[in-house]
C-alpha positions, 0 to 999 in steps of 0.5 A: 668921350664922357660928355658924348656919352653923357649926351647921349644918354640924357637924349634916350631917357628924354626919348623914353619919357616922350614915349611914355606920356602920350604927348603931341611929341610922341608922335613926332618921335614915334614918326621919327622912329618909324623912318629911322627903322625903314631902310638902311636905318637899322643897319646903322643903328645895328652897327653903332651898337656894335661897335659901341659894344666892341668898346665896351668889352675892350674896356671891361677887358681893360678893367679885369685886367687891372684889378688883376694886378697885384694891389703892390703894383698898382699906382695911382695912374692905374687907379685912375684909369681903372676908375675911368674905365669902370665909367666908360663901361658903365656908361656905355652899357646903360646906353645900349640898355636904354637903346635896347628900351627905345626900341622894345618901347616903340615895338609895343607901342606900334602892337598897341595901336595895331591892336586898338585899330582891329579892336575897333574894326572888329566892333565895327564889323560886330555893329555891322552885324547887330544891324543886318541881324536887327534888319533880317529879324526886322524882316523876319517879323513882317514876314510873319504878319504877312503870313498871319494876315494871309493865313487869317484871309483865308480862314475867312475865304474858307468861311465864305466858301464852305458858307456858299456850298451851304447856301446851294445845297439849301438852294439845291433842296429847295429846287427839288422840293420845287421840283417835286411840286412841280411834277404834282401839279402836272399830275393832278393837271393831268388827272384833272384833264382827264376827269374833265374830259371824261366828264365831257364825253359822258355829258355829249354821250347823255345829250345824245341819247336825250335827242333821240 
C-alpha cells in the first residue's frame, strides 16, 4: 500500500514539474491529459478519487478513533497502527491535493493557449484593418488629387472660356464699329451718286441750252 502510494505520488509531482517548464514532454502529457479528460476518461478518475477519499475517511476515522482511547489502554499494537494510519491518510490526502493540482494545472494551461491564440487572431484582424485603413486612406488621398487636379482643369477651362467670350465681344465691337463704317460708306456712295448725277444733268441741261 505505501509503495503504491508512494508511486503514485512521485508519478504526480513529475507530471506537475513536466507541467511547469515548457518542455518537448509537456506536450506529450498535456496530449495525454487531453485523451484522458475525453470520453469515460473523467468518470474513472472521478471514481478512483472517490474511493481513494472513502478510504481516506475510514482511516482518519480509524485514527480519531484511537487517540480517542484512554492513553491506559493503548499498547503498542495500537501506537502502531495509529501511526500507520495518520501515514496512509496523509499520503492519500497529499495525492488527491496533487490530482486536484494536475488538473487546475492542465485547465490553466489550455486557457492560456486559448487566450494566446484570440490574442494573436485579434492582432491579425487588427493588422488586417491597419491595412484596409491604410489602403482606403491610400484611396482617399488619390481621390482627392483626382479632384484637385479636375478642379484646377477647370479653373483653367473657366479662363479659357470667359477669355473666348471676351475675344467675341471685342470681335462683336469691332463688327459693329465695321458695320457702322460700312453703312457711311453707302451713304457718302449714295450722296456722291447723287451729286454726280445732279452734276450730270445740270451739264446736258447747259449743253442744251448752248446748241440752241
Amino acid at each position: 500500500m505505501f509503495q503504491l502510494l508512494f508511486a503514485a505520488i512521485l508519478g504526480e509531482m513529475a507530471v506537475i514539474l513536466i507541467l511547469l517548464f515548457k518542455t518537448p514532454l509537456r506536450k506529450l502529457v498535456l496530449m495525454g491529459l487531453d485523451r484522458l479528460k475525453r470520453g469515460t476518461g473523467p468518470l474513472v478518475v472521478k471514481t478512483i478519487a472517490g474511493v481513494i477519499f472513502v478510504i481516506m475517511s475510514i482511516t482518519a476515522y480509524t485514527v480519531t478513533e484511537i487517540q480517542n482511547r484512554p492513553i491506559d489502554s493503548r499498547n503498542p499494537t495500537d501506537q502502531i497502527l495509529l501511526a500507520r494510519h495518520m501515514l496512509e491518510a496523509t499520503l492519500m490526502g497529499f495525492l488527491l491535493f496533487l490530482l486536484l493540482m494536475i488538473d487546475r494545472l492542465h485547465h490553466y494551461i489550455r486557457e492560456l493557449r486559448l487566450l494566446r491564440k484570440t490574442t494573436e487572431a485579434a492582432k491579425k484582424q487588427n493588422r488586417g484593418t491597419d491595412d484596409g485603413k491604410s489602403a482606403f486612406t491610400e484611396e482617399i488621398s488619390k481621390l482627392r488629387a483626382k479632384i484637385k487636379h479636375l478642379e484646377f482643369e477647370r479653373e483653367e477651362k473657366s479662363k479659357r472660356v470667359k477669355a473666348a467670350e471676351a475675344d467675341v465681344e471685342t470681335l462683336k465691337g469691332q463688327s459693329q464699329g465695321f458695320q457702322l463704317k460700312h453703312d457711311q460708306m453707302l451713304e457718302e456712295n449714295r450722296n456722291l451718286q447723287d451729286l454726280l448725277r445732279s452734276t450730270e444733268r445740270s451739264l446736258s441741261h447747259s449743253d442744251g441750252k448752248k446748241n440752241t
